[in-house]
TILO-807838 format. One record per residue (C-alpha): x, y, z. Coordinates in nm, 4 decimals, padded with zeros to 6 digits. Layout:
% residues N
+----------+----------+----------+
|       c1 |       c2 |       c3 |
+----------+----------+----------+
|        X |        Y |        Z |
...
+----------+----------+----------+
***
This chain:
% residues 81
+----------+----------+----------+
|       c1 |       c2 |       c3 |
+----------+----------+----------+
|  00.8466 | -12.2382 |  06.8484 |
|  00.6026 | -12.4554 |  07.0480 |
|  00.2489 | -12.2827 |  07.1095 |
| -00.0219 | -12.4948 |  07.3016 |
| -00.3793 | -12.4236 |  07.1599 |
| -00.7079 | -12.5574 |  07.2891 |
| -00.9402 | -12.8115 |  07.1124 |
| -01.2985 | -12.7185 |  07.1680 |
| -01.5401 | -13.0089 |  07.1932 |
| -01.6342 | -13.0002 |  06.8890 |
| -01.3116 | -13.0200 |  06.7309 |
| -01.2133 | -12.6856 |  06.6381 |
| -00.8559 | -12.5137 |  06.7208 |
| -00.7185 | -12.1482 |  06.6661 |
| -00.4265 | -12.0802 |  06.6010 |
| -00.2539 | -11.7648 |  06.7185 |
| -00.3035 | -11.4628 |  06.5181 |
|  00.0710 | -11.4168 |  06.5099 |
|  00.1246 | -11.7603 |  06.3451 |
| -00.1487 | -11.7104 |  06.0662 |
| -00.0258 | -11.3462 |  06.0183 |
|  00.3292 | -11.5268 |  05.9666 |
|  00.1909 | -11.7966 |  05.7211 |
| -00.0519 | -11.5695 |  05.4986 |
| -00.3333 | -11.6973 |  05.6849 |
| -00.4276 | -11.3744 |  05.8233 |
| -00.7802 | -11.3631 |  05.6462 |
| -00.8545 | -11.7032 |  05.6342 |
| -00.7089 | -11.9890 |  05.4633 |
| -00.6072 | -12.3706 |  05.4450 |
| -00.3809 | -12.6035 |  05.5897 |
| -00.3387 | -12.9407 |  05.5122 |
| -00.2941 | -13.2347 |  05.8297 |
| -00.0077 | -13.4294 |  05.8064 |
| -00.0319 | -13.7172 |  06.0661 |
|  00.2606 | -13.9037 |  06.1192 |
|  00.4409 | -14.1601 |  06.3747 |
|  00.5136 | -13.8731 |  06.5634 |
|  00.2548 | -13.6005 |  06.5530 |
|  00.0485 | -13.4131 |  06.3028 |
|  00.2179 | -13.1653 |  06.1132 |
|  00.0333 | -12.8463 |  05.9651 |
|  00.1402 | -12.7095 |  05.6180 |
| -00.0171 | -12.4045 |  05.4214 |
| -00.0810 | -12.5389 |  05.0845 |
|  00.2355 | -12.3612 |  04.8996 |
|  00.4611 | -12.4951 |  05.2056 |
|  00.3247 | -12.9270 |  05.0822 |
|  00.3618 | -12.8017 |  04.6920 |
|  00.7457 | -12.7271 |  04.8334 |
|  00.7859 | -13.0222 |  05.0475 |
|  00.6290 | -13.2220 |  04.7623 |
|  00.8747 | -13.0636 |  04.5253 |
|  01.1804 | -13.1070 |  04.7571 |
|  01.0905 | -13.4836 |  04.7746 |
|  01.0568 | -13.5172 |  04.3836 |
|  01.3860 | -13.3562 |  04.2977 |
|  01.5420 | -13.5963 |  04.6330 |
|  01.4300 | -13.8937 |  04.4287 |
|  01.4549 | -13.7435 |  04.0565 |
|  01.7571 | -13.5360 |  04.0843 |
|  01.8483 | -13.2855 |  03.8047 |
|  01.6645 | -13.5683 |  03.5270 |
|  01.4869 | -13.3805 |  03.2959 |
|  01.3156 | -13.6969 |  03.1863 |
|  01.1860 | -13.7735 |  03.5160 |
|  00.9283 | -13.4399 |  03.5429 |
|  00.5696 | -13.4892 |  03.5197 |
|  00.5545 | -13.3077 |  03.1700 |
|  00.8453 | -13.5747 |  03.0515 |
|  00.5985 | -13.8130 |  03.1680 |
|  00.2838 | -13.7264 |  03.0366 |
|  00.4022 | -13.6561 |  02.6451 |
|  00.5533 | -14.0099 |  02.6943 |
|  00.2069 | -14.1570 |  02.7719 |
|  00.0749 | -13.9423 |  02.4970 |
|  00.3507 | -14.1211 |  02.2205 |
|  00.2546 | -14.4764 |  02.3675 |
| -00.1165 | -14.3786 |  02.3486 |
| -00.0761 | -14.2584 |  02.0015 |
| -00.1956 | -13.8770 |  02.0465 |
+----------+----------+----------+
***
């Protein structure tokens, strides 16, 4: 779906109350601004955890030693903890 909204002067945009309804946004929230070679993209928070956590498990695969928690207790060890 491709909606045109209107930047005020100042900067500020609205999104259509259908499309905040639709991403939780209804009573407020936040997006975060993706800018890329082609565009801007606009993610809800929990959608760039997922993306995030899609990219991680593209580049990790199904190694348990590659997770964050893996990580850290190894630093811990090394640091002596």
């Amino acid at each position: 779906m491709t909606v045109q909204v209107t930047i005020t002067p100042n900067g500020r945009m609205s999104l259509p109350a259908d499309i905040r309804k639709r991403l939780g946004l209804a009573a407020g929230g936040a997006l975060l601004v993706e800018e890329t070679e082609d565009g801007v993209i606009l993610r809800t928070v929990a959608q760039s955890i997922a993306h995030a956590q899609a990219l991680a498990k593209k580049y990790t695969g199904s190694k348990p030693e590659a997770s964050v928690d893996a990580f850290l207790a190894r630093r811990r060890e090394e640091s002596g903890e």
